[in-house]
N, C-alpha and C positions, 0 to 999 in steps of 0.2 A: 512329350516323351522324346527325348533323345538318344542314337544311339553312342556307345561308350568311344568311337572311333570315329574320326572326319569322313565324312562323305565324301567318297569320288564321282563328280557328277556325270563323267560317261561309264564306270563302273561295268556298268549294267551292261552296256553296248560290248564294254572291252570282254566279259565273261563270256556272251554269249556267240561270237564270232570264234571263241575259241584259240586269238592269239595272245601269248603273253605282253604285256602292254610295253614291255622293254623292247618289246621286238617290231612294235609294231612303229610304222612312220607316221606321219605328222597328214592327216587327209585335208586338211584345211587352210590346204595353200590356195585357193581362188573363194573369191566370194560366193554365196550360195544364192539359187534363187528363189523367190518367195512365192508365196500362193496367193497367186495374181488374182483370186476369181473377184469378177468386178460386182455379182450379185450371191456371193455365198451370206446367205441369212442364218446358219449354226447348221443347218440339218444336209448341206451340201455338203460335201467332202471332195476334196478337189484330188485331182492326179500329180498336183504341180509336188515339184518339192518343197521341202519345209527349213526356215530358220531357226533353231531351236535356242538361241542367244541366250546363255544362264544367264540368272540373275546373282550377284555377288553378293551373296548374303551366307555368311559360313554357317546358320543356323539352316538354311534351305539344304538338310543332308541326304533327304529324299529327291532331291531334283535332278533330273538327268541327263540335260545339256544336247546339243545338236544332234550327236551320233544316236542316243538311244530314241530323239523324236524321231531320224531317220527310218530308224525300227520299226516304229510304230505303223508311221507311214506303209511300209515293207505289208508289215503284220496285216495291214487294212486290205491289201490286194489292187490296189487302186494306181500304184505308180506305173513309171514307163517301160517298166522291166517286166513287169505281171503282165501288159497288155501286149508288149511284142512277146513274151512266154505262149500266151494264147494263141495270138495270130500264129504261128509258129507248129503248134501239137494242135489246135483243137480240129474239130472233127465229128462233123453230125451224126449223129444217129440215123436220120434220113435226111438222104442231101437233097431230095424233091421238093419237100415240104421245107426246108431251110433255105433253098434260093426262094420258092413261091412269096416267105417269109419276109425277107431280106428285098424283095421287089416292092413290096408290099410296101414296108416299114421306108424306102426312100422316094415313093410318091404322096406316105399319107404322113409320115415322121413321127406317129405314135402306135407302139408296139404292144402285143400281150404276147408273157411268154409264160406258160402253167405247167404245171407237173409237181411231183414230189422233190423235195430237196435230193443233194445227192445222183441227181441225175443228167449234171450237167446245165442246169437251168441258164446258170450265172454267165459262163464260159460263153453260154450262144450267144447270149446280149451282149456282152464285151465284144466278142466278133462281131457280131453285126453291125456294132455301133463305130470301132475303131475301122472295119472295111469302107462302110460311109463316107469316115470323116478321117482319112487316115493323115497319121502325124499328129492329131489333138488329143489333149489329153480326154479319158472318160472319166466321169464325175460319178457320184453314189448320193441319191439322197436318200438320209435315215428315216424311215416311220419310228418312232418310238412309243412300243409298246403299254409304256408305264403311263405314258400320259395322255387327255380324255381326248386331245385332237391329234394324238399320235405322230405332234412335233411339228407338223408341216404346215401349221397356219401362221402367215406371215413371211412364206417362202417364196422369192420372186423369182422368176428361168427366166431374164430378156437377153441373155446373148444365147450365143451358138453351139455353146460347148456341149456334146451328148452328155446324155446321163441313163441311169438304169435306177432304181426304187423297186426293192424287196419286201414285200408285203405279207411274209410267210409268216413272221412271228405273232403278226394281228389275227389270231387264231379264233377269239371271240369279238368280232369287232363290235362297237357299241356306236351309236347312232351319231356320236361327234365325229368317230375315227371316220365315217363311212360319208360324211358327208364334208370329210377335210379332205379325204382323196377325192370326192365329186368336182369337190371345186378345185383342185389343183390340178387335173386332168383338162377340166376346162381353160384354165388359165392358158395352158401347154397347148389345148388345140389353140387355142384364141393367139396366142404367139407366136405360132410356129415353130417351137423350139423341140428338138429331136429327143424322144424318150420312151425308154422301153418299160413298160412294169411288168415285175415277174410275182407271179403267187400262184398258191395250190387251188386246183381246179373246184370251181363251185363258188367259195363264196362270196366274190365278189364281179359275178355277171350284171349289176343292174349300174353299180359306180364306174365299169370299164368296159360299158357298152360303144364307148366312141374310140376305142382301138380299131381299129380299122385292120392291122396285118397282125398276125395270132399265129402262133407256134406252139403245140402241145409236145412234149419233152415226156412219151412212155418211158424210157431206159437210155440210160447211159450208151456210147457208141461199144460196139465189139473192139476189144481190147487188140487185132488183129489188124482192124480195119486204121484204130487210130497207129499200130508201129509203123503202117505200109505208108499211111501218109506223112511221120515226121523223116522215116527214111526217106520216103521220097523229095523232100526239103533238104537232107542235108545230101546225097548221094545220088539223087535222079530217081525215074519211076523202073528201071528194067533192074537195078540195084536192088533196089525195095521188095520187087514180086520177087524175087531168089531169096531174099531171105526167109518172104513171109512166108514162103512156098516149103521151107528147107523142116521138113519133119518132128526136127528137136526145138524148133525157135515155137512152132504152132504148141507142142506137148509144154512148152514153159511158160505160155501164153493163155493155156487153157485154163478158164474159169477166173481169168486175171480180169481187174478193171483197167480203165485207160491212164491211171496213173503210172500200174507197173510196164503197161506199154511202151509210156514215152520212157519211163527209167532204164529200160532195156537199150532203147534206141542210144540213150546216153552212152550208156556204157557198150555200146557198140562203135559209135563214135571218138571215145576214150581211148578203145581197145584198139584202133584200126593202125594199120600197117601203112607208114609215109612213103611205100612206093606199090606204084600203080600204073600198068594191070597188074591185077594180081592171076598166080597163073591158078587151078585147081585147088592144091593143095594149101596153099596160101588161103583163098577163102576159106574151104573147112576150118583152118586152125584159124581165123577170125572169128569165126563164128563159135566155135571152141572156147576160146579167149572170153568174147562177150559172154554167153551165156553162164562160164564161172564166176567172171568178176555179178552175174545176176542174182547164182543162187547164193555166193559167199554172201550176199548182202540181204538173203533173207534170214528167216527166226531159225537160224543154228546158233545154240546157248553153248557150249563148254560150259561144264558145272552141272547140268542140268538132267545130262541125259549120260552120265559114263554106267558105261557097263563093267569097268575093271575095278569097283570100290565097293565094298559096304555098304549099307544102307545106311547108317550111322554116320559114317563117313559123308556120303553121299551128300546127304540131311545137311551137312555144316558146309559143304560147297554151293550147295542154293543158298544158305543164307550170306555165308562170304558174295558170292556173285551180288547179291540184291543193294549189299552193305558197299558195295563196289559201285554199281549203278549210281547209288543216290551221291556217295561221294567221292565219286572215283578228282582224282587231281590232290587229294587230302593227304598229307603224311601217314606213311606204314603204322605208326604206333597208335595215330587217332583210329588206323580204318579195323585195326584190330579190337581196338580196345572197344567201338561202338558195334561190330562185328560180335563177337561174345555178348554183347549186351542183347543185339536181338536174336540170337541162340538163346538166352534164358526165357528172352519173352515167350519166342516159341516152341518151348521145353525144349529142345533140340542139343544134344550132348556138343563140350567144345571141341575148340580145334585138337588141342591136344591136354592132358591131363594136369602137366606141369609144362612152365618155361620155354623147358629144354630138352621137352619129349618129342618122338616121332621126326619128317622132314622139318627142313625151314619153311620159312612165311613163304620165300620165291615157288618152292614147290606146291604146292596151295593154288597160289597167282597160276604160276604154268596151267593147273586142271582146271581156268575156267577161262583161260584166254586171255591172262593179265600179267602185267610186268611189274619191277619197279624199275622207275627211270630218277634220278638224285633222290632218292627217297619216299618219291609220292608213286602212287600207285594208279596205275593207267592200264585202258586195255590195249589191245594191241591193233583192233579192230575200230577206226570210229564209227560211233553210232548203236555199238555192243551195248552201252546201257541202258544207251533207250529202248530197243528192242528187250533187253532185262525187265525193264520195268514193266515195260507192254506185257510179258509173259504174265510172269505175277498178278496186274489187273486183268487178265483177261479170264486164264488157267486159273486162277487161287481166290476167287474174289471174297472168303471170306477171311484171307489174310488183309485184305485194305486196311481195317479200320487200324488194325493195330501197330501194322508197319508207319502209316500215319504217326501213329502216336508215338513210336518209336525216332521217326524222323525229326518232328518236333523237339523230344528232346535234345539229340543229337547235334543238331543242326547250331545251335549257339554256341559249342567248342570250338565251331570252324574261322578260319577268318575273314575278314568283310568278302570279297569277291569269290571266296568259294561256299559264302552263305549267300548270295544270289545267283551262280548256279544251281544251288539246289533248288531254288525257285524255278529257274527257268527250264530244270529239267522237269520239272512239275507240270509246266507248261505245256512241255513239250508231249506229255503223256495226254495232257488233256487232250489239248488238239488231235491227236492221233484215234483216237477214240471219242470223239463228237462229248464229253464229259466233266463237264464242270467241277463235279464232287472234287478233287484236286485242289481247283482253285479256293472254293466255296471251304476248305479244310484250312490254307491258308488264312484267310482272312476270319474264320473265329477263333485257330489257334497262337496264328502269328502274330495278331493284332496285340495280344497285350504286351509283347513282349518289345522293350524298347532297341533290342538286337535285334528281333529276326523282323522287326516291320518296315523298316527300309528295303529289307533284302526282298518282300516280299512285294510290296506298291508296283512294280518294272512291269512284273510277270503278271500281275492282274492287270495293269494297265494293258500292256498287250492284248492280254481276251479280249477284253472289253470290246475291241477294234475288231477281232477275228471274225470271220462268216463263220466259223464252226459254234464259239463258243458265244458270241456278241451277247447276243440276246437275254440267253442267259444271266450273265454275269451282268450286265446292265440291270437287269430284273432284280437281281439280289444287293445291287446296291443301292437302287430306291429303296427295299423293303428296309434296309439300315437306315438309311437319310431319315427314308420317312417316319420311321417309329418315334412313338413320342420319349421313350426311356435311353438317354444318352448311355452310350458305351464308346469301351475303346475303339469298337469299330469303326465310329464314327469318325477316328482324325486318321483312320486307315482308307476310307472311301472321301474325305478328303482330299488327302494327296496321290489317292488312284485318278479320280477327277483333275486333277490338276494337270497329270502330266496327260491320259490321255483326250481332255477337254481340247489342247492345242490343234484336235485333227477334227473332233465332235464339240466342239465348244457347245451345242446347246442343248444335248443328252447329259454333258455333262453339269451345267447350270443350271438343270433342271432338280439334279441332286446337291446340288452345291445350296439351289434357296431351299428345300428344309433345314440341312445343316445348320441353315445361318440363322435358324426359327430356335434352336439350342445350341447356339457355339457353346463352349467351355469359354472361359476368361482367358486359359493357359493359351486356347490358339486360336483365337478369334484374331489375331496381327496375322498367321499362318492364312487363312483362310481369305485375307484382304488381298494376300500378297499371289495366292492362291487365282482369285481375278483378276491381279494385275499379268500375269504370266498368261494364263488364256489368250487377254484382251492382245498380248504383246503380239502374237503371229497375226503376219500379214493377214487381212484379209477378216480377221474374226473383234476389231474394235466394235463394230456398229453392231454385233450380234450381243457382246456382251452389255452394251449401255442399254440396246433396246430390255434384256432379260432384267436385269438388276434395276433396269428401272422401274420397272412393273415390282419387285420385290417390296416395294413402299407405301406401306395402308397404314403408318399414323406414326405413335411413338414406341412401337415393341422393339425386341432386341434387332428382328431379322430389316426389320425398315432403318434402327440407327446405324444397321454394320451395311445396308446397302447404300445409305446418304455417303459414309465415310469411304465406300471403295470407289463410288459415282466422282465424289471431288477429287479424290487419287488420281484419278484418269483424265479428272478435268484440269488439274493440277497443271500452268501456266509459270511458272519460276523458274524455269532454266529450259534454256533450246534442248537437252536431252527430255522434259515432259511434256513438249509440245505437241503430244501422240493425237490430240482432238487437234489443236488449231494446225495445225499441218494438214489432216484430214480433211478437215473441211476446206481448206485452201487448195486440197489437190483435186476435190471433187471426188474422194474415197468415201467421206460420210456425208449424210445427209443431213442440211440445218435442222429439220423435224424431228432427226434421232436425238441432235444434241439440246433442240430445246426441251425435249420431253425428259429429257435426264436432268436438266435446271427443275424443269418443276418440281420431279421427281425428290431433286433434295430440300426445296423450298416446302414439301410436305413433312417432313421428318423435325429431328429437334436439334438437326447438326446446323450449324450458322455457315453458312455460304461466303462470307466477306471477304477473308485472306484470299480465298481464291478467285473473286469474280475483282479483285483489286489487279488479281495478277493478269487477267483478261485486260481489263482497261490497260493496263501496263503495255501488254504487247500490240492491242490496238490501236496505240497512241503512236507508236512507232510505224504505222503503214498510212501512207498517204489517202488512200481510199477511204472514202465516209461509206462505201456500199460494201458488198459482199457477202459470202457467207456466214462469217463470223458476228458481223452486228445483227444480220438475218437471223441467226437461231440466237443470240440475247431478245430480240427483239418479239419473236417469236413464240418463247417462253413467257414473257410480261402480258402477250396481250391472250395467252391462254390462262394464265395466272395472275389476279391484280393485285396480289402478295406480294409474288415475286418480282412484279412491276417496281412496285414501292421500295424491296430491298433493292435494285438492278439504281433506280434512279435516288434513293439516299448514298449509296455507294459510289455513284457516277460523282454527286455533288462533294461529296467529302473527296473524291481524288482531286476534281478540277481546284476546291478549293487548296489543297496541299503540293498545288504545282504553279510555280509563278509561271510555265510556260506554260497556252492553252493548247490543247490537240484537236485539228477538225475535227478526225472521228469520231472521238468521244463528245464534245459538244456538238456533231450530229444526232451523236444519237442518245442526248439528254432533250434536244430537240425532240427526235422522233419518240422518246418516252412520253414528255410531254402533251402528244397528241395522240397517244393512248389512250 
């Protein structure tokens, strides 16, 4: 399924920053750096940045190019911006037990940090890890819930770079999960490699008995405690105590968590006056300044609450407002015309009786805090709609199902980049609200639709990544892979897989080989190209040959469509496919991943020759009879005496069809020979 419009492959990126794409400049003037990790096996996630290089395939209209991997990255929490954000606001809940912790964790270099989610768990391991090791990036490895060793067998830690590993979603773990952490704990003490594992207290005391420094995380910091300490980072400590001190800042502070602390502090920051000292009165109206631009930026609706209207009235300005929310940036005629539409859904009398009765549209707009600017209609306020939305699910929640259903409709009169905003404001409610249903609505109602399922793949990608939503939506899209009744769903977890596989390559391969146990004919070429995109970011080739090569037990569908993406990769015809023998020549892959991928195709019923031609071809060319490259052919023959036999008929019919001979190759028809 296609959709009816070209795909813009940063699209995604451009909607959700918010700036018109004509306006926006060219970010891609220096080269980008790649995620260098020397030992990322799939379930590592590194901090480095990402190369998101599209692939030029105009039918790839789902794919979303460097800026929205950027996102991704973003979305995951893991980059260098999240980590100095931390170092920055965070701020213990007890700073006793948090140094004792931190003493702890840089004599014995393996951490427990427990507590309920939500309470800061994550934040203190990031600090502790980036105070340690400051200037490196931290690393995240994934347990994966859905699977029976919860992803982490086969995972190697031999450099230095921290990490932290969340174990909260292993809720019931089962005796592979519990003994895939045993041994990977061990591995970590056995190498010395820096690592903290965070989970909820209890049930994993006997697998995390060798943490040595432990940090129990009762409650979130006092939302007082964390303004005093970012104030005190950006304006000094005698700055900080004045304000924390000052009557009105503690009553706007009261019963807040530490997110609306540091948002304070921002906009304290924002609001500040560029000369200094300030005398008396100068403070006060700072502080004046801050705490309005605070409360203007909480849940004040216009529309929602006027006292000078009808009830009637009243009734069609929440639904105007909501019809706002989902589509605000949409032309006046569409946001009217889908605006009446969920007035009827929810009996609610309209705007006005005819045409050309009562105020204009603008008047409307004014009583909810919106404009119109060249004819699309905007609030005045950014961020009014998300807070709209949050109203609605939080206040109305048995309007969901059907405002849903309403948006669905709606949502395919829009045009491409403002039908992936709707998604991503979908997103964005999710996340705000720890709740998947949003997305999980997506993906059974937008899937069939060949419009709104592009618009839709970005914004689940994204969960997928999130500490809020991850889990979830990971969970839901095995439960699609895995069913044995193909649905549209399936080429929509597809190409979620795809794009956010390049940061999770083996959460996501994970769903990728059932798919490929029932591809459809129509995107089985999708789903090749689907692994080649994966394989393409730095750092994740050897994760994808090692998974897909294991996908091959004989001659069923999902074994001939793993031989065919296996040779794809191993693909030798032109210095841009040389993505293995460049590896292997730079010491990035291992001879034993790439002969285990030979064999891997020598099991199947796909013929290995054009491509193992194109090998000798480029081995004929290097003066060396050793190396890694005739190592994993060589490697491959003597685990397989098939593929022996095809490696040295293949060798023979080259030498014979070249009046020049090549050492290498007649080394290593030699070294077959003594197979």
């Amino acid at each position: 399924m296609t959709p009816e419009e070209p795909w813009d492959a940063d699209a995604y990126a451009d909607a959700a920053d918010g700036t018109p794409p004509e306006t926006r400049g060219n970010d891609r003037s220096g080269p980008s750096a790649g995620n260098t990790v020397q030992d990322n096996q799939g379930q590592v996630v590194s901090a480095d940045s990402i190369n998101g290089g599209v692939h030029q395939y105009h039918q790839y209209r789902e794919f979303l190019g460097e800026a929205a991997t950027r996102r991704l990255r973003h979305a995951a929490e893991l980059g260098p911006d999240r980590v100095r954000e931390i170092l920055a606001t965070f701020c213990p809940s007890d700073a006793r037990k948090y140094t004792a912790f931190t003493e702890e964790l840089a004599r014995h270099r393996l951490g427990l940090v427990t507590g309920e989610p939500g309470r800061g768990r994550t934040s203190a391991a990031i600090h502790a890890l980036a105070t340690l090791r400051p200037g490196e990036p931290v690393d995240e490895v994934i347990a994966d819930a859905d699977v029976a060793d919860a992803g982490l067998a086969g995972i190697t830690l031999s450099s230095e770079r921290p990490r932290f590993m969340d174990l909260s979603d292993l809720r019931g773990p089962g005796a592979e999960q519990r003994a895939a952490v045993r041994k990977l704990v061990e591995k970590v003490r056995a190498s010395g490699a820096l690592l903290i594992v965070i989970c909820r207290s209890g049930p994993w005391e006997q697998e995390l008995a060798a943490c040595r420094a432990r940090l129990r995380v009762d409650a979130p910091a006092h939302a007082v405690d964390v303004f005093r300490h970012v104030m005190g980072g950006l304006y000094g400590v005698d700055r900080a105590r004045r304000w924390a001190a000052d009557p009105r800042v503690a009553a706007a502070l009261s019963g807040a968590g530490p997110d609306s602390a540091v948002r304070l502090a921002r906009d304290a920051e924002r609001t500040s006056s560029p000369h200094a000292p300030l005398a008396e009165e100068d403070h006060t109206a700072w502080i004046e300044r801050a705490l309005k631009e605070f409360t203007d930026a909480a849940d004040v609706l216009p529309g929602w609450f006027p006292h000078d209207r009808d009830d009637r009235e009243n009734e069609f300005l929440r639904v105007l407002t909501q019809a706002v929310a989902l589509l605000e940036g949409a032309p006046s005629p569409t946001v009217v015309h889908h605006a009446h539409g969920l007035a009827e859904r929810w009996g609610v009398s309209p705007m006005r009786p005819t045409p050309i009765s009562g105020g204009g549209f603008t008047e409307y707009l004014s009583g909810i805090g919106a404009h119109l600017h060249q004819d699309r209609v905007r609030f005045h306020r950014p961020g009014h709609g998300d807070d709209a939305l949050g109203h609605l699910w939080r206040e109305h929640p048995d309007a969901r199902a059907s405002f849903q259903e309403w948006a669905c409709a709606a949502t395919p009169a829009l045009s491409r980049g403002e039908r992936v905003e709707v998604a991503r404001r979908w997103l964005t409610l999710a996340r705000r609200y720890r709740d998947p249903a949003p997305l999980e609505t997506l993906l059974d109602q937008w899937s069939a639709s060949p419009t709104l399922q592009p618009a839709a793949v970005p914004a689940i990608a994204e969960a997928a990544v999130t500490r809020e939503l991850g889990a979830p939506i990971r969970n839901r899209l095995y439960r699609i892979a895995s069913s044995r009744k193909p649905t549209p769903r399936d080429r929509m977890v597809l190409e979620v897989c795809r794009v956010y596989g390049r940061i999770q390559p083996k959460t996501a391969l994970t769903r990728l080989r059932h798919l490929a146990g029932k591809a459809q004919e129509a995107w089985k070429e999708d789903l090749l190209r689907a692994l080649e995109d994966i394989a393409a970011e730095p750092g994740n080739l050897p994760v994808v040959l090692d998974a897909v090569s294991e996908w091959v037990d004989g001659d069923g569908r999902r074994s001939t469509l793993a031989a065919r993406a296996l040779l794809r990769l191993l693909e030798a015809q032109a210095p841009e496919d040389f993505r293995v023998l460049n590896g292997l020549r730079r010491g990035a892959l291992e001879p034993g991943t790439v002969s285990a991928a030979w064999c891997a195709v020598h099991l199947s019923a796909v013929r290995p020759d054009p491509v193992l031609w194109s090998w000798l071809d480029a081995l004929a060319v290097q003066r060396r009879t050793d190396g890694p490259v005739p190592a994993s052919l060589l490697g491959a023959a003597s685990r397989n005496p098939g593929f022996a036999d095809t490696l040295g008929r293949c060798a023979r019919r080259w030498s014979h069809a070249h009046t020049r001979t090549s050492p290498a190759v007649e080394e290593l028809r030699c070294a077959l020979d003594e197979t």
